[in-house]
MIDOSE-1310 file (N, C-alpha, C; in nm, 2 decimals, decimal comma, always signed):
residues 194
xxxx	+17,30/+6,94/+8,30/+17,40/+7,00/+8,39/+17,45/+7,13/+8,34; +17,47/+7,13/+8,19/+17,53/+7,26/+8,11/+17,41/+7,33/+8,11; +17,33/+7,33/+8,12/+17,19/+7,44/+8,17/+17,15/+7,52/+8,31; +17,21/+7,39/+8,38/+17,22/+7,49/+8,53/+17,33/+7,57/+8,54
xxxx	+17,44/+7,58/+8,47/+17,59/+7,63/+8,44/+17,54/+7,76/+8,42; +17,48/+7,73/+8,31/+17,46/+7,89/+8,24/+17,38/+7,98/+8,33; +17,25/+7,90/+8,37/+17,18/+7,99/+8,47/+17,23/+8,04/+8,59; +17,34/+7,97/+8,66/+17,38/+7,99/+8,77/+17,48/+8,11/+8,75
xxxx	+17,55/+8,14/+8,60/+17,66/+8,21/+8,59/+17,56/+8,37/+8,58; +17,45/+8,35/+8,51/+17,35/+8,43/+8,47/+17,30/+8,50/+8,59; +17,30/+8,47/+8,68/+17,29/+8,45/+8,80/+17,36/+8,56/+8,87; +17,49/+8,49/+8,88/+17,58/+8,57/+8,92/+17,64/+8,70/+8,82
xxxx	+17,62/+8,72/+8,72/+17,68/+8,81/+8,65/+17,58/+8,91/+8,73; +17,37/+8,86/+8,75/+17,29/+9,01/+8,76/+17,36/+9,02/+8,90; +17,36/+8,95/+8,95/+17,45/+8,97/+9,14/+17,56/+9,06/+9,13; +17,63/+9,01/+9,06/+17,75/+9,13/+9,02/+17,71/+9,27/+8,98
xxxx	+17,63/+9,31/+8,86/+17,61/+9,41/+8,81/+17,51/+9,46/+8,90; +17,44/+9,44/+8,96/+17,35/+9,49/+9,10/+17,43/+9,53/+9,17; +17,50/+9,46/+9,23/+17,58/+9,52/+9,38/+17,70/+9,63/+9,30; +17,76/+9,60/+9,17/+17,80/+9,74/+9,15/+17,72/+9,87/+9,11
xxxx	+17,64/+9,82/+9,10/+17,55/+9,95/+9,00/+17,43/+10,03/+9,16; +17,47/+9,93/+9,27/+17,39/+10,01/+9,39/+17,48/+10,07/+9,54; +17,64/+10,03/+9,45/+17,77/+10,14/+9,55/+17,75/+10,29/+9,55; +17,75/+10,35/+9,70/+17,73/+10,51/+9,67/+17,86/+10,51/+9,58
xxxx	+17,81/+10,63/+9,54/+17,98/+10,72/+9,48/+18,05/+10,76/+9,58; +18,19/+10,80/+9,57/+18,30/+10,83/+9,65/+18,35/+10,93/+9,60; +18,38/+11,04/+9,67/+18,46/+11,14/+9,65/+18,63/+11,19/+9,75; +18,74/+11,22/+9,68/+18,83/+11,30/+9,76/+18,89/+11,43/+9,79
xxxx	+18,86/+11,43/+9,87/+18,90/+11,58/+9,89/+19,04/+11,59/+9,90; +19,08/+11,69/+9,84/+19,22/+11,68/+9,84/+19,26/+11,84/+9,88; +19,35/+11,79/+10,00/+19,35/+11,92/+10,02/+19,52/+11,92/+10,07; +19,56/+12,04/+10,11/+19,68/+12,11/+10,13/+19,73/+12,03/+10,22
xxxx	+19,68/+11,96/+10,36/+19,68/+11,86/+10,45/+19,67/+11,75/+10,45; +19,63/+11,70/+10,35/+19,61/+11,53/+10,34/+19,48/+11,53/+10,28; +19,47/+11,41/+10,21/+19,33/+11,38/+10,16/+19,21/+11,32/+10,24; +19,05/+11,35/+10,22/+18,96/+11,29/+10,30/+18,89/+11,22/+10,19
xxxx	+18,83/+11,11/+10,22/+18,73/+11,03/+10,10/+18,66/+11,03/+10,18; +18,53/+11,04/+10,10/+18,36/+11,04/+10,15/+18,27/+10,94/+10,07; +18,24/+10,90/+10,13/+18,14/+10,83/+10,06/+17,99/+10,89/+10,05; +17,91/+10,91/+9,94/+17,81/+10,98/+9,91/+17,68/+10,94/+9,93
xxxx	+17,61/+10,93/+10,00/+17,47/+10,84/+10,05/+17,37/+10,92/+9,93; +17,39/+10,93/+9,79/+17,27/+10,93/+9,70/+17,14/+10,88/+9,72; +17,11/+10,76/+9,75/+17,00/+10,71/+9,74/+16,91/+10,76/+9,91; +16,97/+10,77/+10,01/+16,91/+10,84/+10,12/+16,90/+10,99/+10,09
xxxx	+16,95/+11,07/+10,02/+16,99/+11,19/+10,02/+16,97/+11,24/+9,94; +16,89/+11,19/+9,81/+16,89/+11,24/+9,67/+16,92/+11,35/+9,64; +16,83/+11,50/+9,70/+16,88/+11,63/+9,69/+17,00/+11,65/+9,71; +17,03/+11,66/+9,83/+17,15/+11,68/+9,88/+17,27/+11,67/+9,80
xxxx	+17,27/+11,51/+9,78/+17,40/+11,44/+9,74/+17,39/+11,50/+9,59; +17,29/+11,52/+9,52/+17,26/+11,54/+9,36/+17,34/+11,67/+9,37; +17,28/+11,75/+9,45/+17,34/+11,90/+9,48/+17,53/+11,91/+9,49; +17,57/+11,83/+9,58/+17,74/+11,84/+9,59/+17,76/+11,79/+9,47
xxxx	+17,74/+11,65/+9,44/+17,83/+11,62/+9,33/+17,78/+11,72/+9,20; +17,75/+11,76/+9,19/+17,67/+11,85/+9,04/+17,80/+11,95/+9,06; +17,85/+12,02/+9,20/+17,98/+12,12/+9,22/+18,07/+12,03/+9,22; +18,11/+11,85/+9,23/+18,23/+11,81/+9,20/+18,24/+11,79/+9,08
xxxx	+18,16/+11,76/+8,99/+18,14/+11,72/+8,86/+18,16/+11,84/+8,75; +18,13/+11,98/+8,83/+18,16/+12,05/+8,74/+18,32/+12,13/+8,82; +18,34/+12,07/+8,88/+18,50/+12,12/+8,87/+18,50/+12,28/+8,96; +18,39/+12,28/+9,05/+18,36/+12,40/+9,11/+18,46/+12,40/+9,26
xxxx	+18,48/+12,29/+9,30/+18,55/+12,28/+9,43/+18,71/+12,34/+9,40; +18,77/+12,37/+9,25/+18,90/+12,36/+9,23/+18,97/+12,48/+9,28; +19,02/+12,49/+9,38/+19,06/+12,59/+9,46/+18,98/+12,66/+9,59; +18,90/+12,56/+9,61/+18,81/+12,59/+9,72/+18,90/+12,60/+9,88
xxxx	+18,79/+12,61/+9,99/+18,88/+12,58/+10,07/+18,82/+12,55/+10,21; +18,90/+12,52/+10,34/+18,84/+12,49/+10,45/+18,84/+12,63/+10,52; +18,78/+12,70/+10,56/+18,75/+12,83/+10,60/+18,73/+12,86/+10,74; +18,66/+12,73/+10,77/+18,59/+12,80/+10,92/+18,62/+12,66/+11,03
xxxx	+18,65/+12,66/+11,11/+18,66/+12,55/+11,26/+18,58/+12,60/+11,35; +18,48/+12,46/+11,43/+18,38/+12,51/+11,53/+18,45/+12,44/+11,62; +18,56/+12,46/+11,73/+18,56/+12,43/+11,86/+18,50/+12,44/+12,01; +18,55/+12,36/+12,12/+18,46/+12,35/+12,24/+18,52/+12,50/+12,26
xxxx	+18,59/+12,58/+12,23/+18,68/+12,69/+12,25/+18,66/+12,82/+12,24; +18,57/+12,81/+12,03/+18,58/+12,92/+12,02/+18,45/+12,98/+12,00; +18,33/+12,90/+12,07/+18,21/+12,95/+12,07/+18,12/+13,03/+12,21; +18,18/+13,09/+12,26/+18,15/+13,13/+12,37/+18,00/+13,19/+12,38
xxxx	+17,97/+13,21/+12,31/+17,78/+13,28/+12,27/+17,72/+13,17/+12,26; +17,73/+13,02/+12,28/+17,65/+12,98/+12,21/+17,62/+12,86/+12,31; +17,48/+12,81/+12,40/+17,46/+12,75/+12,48/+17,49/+12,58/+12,44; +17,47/+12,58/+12,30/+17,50/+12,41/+12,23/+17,59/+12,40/+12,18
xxxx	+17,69/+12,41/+12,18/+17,83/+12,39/+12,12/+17,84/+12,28/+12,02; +17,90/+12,26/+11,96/+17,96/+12,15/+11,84/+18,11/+12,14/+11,78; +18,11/+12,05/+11,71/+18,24/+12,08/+11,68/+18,24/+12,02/+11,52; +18,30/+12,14/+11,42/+18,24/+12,08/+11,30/+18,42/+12,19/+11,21
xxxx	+18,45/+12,12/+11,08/+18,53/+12,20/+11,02/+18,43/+12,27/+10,90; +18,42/+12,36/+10,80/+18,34/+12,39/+10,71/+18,43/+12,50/+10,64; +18,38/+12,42/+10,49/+18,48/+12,50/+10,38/+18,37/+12,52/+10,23; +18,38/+12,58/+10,10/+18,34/+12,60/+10,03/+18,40/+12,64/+9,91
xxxx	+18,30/+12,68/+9,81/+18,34/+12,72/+9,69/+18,46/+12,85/+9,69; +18,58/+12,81/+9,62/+18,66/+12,97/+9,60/+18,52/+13,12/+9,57; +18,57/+13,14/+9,66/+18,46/+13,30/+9,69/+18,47/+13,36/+9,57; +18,58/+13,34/+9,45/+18,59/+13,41/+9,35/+18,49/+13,35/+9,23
xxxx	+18,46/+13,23/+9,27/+18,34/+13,14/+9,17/+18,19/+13,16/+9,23; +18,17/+13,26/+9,32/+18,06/+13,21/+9,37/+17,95/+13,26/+9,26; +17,94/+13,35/+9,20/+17,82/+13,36/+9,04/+17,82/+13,23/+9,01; +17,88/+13,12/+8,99/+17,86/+12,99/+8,92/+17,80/+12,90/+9,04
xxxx	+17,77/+12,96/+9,15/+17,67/+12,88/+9,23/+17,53/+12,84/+9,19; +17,48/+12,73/+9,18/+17,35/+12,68/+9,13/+17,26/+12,73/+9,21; +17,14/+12,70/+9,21/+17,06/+12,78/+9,28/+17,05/+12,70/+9,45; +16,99/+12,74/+9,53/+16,97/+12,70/+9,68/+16,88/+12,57/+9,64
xxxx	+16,89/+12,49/+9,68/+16,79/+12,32/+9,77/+16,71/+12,36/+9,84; +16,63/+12,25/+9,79/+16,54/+12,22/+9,93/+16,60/+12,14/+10,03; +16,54/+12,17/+10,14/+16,58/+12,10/+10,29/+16,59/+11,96/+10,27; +16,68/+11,84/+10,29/+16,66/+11,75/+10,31/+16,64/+11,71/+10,49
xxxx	+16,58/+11,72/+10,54/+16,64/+11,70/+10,73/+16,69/+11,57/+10,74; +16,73/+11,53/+10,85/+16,78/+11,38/+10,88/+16,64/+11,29/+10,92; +16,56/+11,39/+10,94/+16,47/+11,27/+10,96/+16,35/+11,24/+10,85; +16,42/+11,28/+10,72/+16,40/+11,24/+10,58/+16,46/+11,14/+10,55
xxxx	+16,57/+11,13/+10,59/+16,73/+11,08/+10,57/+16,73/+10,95/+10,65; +16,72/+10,98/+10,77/+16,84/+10,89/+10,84/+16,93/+10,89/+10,86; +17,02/+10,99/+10,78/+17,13/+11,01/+10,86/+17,16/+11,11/+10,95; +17,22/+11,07/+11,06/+17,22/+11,16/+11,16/+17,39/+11,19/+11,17
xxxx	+17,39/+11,33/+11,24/+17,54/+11,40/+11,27/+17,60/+11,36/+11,35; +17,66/+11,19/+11,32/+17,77/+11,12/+11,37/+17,94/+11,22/+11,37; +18,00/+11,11/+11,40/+18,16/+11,15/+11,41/+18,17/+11,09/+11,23; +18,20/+11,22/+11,15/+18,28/+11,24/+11,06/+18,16/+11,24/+10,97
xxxx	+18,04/+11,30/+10,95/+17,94/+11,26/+10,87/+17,91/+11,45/+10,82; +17,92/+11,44/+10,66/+17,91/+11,54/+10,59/+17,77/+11,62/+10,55; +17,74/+11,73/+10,60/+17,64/+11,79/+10,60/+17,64/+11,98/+10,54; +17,54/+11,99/+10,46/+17,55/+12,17/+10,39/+17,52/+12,24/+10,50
xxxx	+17,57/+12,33/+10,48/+17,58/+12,48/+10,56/+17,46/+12,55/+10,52; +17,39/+12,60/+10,59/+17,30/+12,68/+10,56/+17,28/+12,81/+10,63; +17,16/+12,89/+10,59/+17,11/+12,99/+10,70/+16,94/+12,94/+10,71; +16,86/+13,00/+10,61/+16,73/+12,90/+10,68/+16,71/+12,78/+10,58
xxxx	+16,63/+12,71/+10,60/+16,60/+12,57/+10,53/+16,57/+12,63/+10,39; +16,65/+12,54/+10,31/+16,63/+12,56/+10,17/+16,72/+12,68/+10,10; +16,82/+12,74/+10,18/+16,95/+12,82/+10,11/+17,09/+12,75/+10,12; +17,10/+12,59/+10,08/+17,20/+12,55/+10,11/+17,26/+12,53/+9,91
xxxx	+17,35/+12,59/+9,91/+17,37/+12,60/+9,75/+17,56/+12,49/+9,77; +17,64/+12,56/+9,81/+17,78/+12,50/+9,75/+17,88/+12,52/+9,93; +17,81/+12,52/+10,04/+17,92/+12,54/+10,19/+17,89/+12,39/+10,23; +17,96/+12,35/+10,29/+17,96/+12,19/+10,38/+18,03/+12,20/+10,49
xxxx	+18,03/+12,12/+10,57/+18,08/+12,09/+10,70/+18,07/+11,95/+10,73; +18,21/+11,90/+10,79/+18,20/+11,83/+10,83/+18,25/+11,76/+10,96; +18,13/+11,66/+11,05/+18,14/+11,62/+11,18/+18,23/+11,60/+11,27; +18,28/+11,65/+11,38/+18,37/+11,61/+11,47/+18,33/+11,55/+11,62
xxxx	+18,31/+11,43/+11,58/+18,23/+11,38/+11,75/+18,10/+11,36/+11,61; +17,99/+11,34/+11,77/+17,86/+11,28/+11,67/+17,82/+11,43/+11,75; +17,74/+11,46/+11,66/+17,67/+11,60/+11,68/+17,49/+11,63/+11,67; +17,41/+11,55/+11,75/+17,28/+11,51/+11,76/+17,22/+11,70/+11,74
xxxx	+17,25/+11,79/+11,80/+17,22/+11,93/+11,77/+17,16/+11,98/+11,66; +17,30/+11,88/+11,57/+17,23/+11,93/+11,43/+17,17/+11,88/+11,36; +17,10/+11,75/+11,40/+17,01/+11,70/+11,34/+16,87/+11,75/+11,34; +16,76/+11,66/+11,29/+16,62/+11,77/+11,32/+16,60/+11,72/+11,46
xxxx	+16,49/+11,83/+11,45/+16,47/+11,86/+11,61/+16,57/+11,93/+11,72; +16,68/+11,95/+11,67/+16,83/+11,96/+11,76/+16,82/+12,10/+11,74; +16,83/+12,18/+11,85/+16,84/+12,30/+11,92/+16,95/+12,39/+11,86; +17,03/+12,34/+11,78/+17,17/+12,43/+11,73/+17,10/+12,58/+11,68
xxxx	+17,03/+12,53/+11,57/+16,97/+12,65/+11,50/+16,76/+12,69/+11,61; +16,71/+12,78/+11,60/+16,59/+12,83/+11,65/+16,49/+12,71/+11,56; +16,53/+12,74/+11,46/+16,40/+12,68/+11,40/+16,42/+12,50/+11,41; +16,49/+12,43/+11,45/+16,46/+12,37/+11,47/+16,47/+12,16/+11,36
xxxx	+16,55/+12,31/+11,26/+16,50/+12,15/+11,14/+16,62/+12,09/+11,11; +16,74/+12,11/+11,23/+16,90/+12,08/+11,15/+16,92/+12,10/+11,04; +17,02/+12,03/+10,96/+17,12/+12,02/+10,88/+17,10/+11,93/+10,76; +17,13/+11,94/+10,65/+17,09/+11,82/+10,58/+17,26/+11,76/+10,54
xxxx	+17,23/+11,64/+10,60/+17,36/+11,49/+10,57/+17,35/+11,46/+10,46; +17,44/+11,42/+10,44/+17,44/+11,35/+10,31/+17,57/+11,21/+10,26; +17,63/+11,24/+10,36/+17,76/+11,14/+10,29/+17,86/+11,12/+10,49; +17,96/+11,05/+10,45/+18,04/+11,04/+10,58/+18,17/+10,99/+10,54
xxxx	+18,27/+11,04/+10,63/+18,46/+11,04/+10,61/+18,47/+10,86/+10,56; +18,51/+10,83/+10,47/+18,54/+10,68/+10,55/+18,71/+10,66/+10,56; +18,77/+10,75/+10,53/+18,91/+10,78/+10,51/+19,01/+10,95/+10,49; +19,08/+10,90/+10,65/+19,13/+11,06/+10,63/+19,04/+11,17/+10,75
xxxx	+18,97/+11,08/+10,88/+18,95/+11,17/+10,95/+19,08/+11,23/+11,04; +19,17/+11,17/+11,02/+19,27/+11,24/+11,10/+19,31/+11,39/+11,01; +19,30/+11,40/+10,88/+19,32/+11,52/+10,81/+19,25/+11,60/+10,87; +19,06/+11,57/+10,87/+19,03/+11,65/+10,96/+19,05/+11,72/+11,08
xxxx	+19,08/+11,64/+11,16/+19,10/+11,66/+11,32/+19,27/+11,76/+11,28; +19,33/+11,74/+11,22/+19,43/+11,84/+11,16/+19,38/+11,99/+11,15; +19,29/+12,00/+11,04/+19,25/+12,10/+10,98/+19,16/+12,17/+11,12; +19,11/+12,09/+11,21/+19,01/+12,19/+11,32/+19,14/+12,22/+11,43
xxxx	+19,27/+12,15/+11,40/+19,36/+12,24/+11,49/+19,48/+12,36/+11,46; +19,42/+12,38/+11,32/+19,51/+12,50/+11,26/+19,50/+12,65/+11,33; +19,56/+12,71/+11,34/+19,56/+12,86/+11,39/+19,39/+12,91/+11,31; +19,35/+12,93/+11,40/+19,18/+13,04/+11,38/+19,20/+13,17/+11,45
xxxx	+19,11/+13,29/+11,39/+19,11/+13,37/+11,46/+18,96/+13,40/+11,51; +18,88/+13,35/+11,64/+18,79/+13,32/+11,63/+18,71/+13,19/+11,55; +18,67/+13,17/+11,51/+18,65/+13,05/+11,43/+18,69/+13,06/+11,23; +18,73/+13,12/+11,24/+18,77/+13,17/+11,10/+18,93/+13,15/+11,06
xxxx	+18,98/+13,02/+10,99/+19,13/+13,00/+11,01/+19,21/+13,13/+10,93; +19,33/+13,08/+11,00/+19,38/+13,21/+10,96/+19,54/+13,17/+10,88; +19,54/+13,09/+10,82/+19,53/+13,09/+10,67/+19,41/+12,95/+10,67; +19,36/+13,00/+10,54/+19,27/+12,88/+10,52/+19,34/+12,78/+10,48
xxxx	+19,27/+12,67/+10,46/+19,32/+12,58/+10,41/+19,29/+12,51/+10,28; +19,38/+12,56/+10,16/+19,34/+12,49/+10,05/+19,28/+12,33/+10,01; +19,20/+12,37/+9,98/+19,12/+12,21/+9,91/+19,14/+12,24/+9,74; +19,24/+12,15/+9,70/+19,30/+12,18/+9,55/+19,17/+12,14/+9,46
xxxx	+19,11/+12,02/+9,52/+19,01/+12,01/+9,45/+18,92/+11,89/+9,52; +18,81/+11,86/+9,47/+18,73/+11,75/+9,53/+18,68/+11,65/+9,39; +18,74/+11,53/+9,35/+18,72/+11,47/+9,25/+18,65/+11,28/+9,31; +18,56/+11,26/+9,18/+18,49/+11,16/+9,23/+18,61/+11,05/+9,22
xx	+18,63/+10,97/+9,33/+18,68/+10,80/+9,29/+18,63/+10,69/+9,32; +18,72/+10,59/+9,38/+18,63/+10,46/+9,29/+18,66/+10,39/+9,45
């Protein structure tokens, strides 16, 4: 009986140490507004996710900020509309930007541009270095194949709100001038938690 004890505990210890050792990481953003936690989809997202946390880890987000709001409002040029907040590195750190990624698409991924689901800013596929955005509504556009951009390849996801989308929905109703807020909104910093 004291032999099935042990193996059963043995057991449970690898059960334990598995299901901790295969939780995404979590991050908060901490900003001027309230805080947002994300949880980090690493294992779908390897680039991607490798890529942000390498700027939270090195302490690049500290004084960053939320910069830009895409409302149904303030897009008038643009036949696909979305609705997304997007912030970045303090413009005064930007030399300590790593170099640009490769594309991850969502249909590498799986993850698709749900409501509150965190994705890099780019211009063409594979210049996504230290800008993010994150989801308001579910936003299929920016996924691959999704018409937002010409070419065609969306956005690469990587992680999603799991706390603190009301901050967001805050932050996309701040004074903009055009889509560009006008004061930005400080992000003190983005540090990993638990």
């Amino acid at each position: 009986m004291k032999r099935y004890s042990v193996i059963f505990l043995l057991f449970l210890f690898c059960c334990i140490l598995f299901c901790s050792s295969s939780q995404n990481p979590k991050v908060l953003i901490v900003t001027e507004l309230g805080d947002i936690k994300v949880e980090i989809f690493e294992k779908k997202a390897p680039v991607t996710a490798k890529n942000f946390l390498k700027y939270v880890d090195n302490n690049l987000f500290e004084g960053a900020y939320f910069y830009r709001v895409v409302t149904m409002d303030n897009q008038p040029d643009n036949d696909i509309k979305i609705e997304v907040i997007q912030g970045g590195i303090n413009p005064e750190k930007k030399d300590k930007r790593f170099p640009p990624i490769k594309h991850e698409t969502t249909d590498m991924t799986g993850i698709l541009h749900k409501n509150g689901v965190i994705s890099m800013a780019r211009n063409e596929p594979g210049t996504a270095t230290s800008e993010f955005f994150i989801c308001i509504g579910d936003q299929p556009e920016l996924d691959f194949g999704g018409k937002r951009n010409p070419d065609e390849q969306g956005f690469a996801a990587f992680g999603k709100v799991i706390e603190g989308m009301d901050v967001v929905k805050k932050i996309q109703k701040q004074h903009a001038e055009g889509q560009f807020l006008n004061p930005k909104i400080k992000i003190m910093n983005i540090i990993r938690v638990k």
